[in-house]
C-alpha positions as CSV (number, residue, x, y, z in Angstrom):
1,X,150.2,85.7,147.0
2,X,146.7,87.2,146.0
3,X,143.7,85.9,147.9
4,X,140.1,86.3,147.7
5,X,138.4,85.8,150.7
6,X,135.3,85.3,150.6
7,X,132.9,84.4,154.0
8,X,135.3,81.3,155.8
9,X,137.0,80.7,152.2
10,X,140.2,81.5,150.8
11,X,140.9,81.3,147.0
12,X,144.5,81.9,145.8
13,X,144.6,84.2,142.4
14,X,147.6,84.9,142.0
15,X,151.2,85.7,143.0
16,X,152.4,89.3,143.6
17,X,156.3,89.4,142.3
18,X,156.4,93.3,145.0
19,X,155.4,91.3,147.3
20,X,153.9,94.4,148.5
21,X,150.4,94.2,151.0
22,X,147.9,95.7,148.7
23,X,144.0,96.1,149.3
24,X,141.3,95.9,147.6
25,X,137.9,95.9,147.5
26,X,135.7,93.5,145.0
27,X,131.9,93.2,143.8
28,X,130.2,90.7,142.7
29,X,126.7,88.9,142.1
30,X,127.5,87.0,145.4
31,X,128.5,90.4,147.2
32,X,131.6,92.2,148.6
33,X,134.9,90.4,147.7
34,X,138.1,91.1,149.6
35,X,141.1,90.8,147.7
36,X,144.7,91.3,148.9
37,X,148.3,90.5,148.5
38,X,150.8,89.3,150.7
């Protein structure tokens, strides 16, 4: 399952069929994004 976290949040994006940890990193206007699968 993808997530973004971002600050306290968590925002699902996605499902990962691996299921495979994968990292990321993210940018946007609001800053850094993490992104990563379970």
């Amino acid at each position: 399952m993808y997530v973004i976290q971002q600050a306290d949040r968590l925002y699902p994006a996605g499902c990962s069929s691996a299921g495979n940890w994968s990292l990321s990193l993210l940018h946007s206007s609001t800053g850094q994004l993490l992104a990563y699968s379970n």
